[in-house]
Structure formats: C-alpha cells, structure tokens
C-alpha positions as CSV (number, residue, x, y, z in Angstrom):
1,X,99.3,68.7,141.8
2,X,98.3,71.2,139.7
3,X,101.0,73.4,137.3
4,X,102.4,76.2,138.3
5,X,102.0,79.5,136.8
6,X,105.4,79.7,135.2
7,X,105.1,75.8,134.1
8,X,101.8,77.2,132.6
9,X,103.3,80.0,130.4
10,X,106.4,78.1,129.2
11,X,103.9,75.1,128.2
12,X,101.7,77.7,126.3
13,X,104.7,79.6,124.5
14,X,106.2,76.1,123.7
15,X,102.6,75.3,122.2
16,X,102.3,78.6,120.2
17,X,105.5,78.9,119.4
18,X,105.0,75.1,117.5
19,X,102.2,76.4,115.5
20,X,100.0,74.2,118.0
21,X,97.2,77.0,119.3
22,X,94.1,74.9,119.3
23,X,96.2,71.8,121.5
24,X,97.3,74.5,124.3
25,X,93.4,75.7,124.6
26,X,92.3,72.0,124.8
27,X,95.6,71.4,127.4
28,X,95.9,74.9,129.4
29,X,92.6,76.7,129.6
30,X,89.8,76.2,132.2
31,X,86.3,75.4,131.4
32,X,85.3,78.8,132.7
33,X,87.9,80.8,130.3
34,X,87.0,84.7,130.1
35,X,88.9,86.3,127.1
36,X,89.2,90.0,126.8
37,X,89.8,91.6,123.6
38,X,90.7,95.7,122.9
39,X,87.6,96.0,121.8
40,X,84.7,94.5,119.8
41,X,85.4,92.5,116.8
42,X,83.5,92.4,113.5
43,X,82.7,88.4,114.6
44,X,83.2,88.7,118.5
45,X,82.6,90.9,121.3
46,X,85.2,92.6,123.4
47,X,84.8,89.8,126.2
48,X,84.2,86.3,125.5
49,X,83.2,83.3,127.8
50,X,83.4,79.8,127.9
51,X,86.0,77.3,126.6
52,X,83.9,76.9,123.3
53,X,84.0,80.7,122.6
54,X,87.4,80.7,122.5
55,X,87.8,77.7,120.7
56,X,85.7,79.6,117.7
57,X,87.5,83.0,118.0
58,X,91.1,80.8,117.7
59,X,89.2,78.7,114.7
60,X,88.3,81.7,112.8
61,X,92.0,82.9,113.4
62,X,93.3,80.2,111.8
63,X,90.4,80.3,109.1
64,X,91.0,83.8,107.9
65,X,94.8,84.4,108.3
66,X,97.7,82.8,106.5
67,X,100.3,83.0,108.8
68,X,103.6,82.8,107.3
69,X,105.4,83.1,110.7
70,X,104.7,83.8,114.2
71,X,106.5,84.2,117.5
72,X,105.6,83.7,121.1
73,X,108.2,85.5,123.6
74,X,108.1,84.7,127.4
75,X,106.3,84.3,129.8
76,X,107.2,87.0,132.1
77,X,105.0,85.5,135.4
78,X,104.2,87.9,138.5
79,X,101.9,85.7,140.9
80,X,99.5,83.9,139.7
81,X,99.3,86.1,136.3
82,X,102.2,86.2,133.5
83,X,102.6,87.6,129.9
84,X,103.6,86.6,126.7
85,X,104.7,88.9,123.4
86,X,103.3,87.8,120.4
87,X,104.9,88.7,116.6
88,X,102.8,87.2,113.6
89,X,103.5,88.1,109.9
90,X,100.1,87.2,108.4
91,X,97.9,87.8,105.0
92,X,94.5,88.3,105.7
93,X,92.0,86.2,104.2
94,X,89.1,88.4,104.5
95,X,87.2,91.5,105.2
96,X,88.8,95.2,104.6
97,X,92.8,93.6,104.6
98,X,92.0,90.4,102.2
99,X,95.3,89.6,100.5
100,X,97.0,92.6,102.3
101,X,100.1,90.8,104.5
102,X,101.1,92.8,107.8
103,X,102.9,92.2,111.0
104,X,100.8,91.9,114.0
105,X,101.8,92.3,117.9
106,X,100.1,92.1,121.0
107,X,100.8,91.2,124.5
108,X,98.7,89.0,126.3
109,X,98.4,89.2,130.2
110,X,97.3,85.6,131.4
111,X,95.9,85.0,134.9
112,X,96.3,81.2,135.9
113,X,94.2,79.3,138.8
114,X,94.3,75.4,140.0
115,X,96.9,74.8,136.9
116,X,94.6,76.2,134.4
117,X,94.4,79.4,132.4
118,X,91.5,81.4,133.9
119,X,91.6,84.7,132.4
120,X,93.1,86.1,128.9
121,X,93.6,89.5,127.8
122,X,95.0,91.1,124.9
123,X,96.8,94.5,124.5
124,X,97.4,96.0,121.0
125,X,97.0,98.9,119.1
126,X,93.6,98.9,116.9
127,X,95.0,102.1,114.3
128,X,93.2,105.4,114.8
C-alpha cells in the first residue's frame, strides 16, 4: 500500500528538518520527478527532470552553501498535493554572494502520486 499524501509530507519535513535532504529524494521522489524552479538558475534550468537531476541540483546545494540552520514547516496537504515552508540561514560559498550569509525562504507545493513525490515546485522571491 502505497503512503499517503500527508504520510508523504510529514516523512519529508521529518527528513529535512534532520538535515537529511539527499535520504528523502532517494526515499520519497518518483523516478519520473519534475522540479520547477522560479526561474533559470546560473547551473540549472527553470524545470528539471529525472530523479538524477534533482539529485545534482540538491548536491550542488549542499556543495555551495553552509547552512548554519534550516527549518522545514508543515505540510499543509490539499488532495493529492501539500506544501511545506522552508527557512534556511546559509553563507554562500560561491558566485556573486560568496561569504555573504542571508536567510532564505520559499514554499514548496509538492504533488504526490502512487506514494511517491511526482512533482516539486518552488515559490520565492528572486530580488528585483
């Protein structure tokens, strides 16, 4: 029997939340995983597909950011779709922020099929 949406979002807040990102891709997302971003990234587009895309975008996350705390709030489920808050206070590693430390947040709107997570996408604000 596969999870249900809500078992879904509390298992991938519980994951985040334990600093444990890469374990809730490997444990949560389908195959098939379409991610949608605000827009185009200087290393990814705005949509991203396959469980090995995401994989890289979450490895260069880890890669280029030292997080010195982060927090996963939810999920809120609706269906077969739920969201999840996220608060990070990070120091950028590199590009234009290098050694600059900021708070991020973003929502994230997760779409769930068979148990798995089919669809991600992110909502934040990009400046300007």
């Amino acid at each position: 029997m596969s999870k249900s949406t809500l078992e879904v979002g509390k298992r991938l807040v519980e994951l985040c939340n334990a600093g444990k990102s890469p374990q809730a891709i490997d444990e949560l997302y389908s195959d098939k995983i379409v991610a949608l971003e605000v827009g185009d990234m200087p290393n990814f587009p705005k949509r991203m597909e396959g469980i090995a895309a995401i994989r890289k975008k979450n490895q260069w996350w880890i890669d280029n950011h030292e997080v010195h705390s982060g927090q996963a709030d939810g999920p809120w489920p609706n269906g077969d779709r739920f969201i999840v808050h996220f608060k990070y206070d990070v120091t950028s590693k590199e590009g234009p922020m290098k050694g600059k430390r900021m708070t991020i947040e973003e929502g994230a709107l997760y779409t769930v099929k068979d148990g798995k997570i089919v669809q991600e996408e992110f909502f934040y604000d990009m400046g300007g």
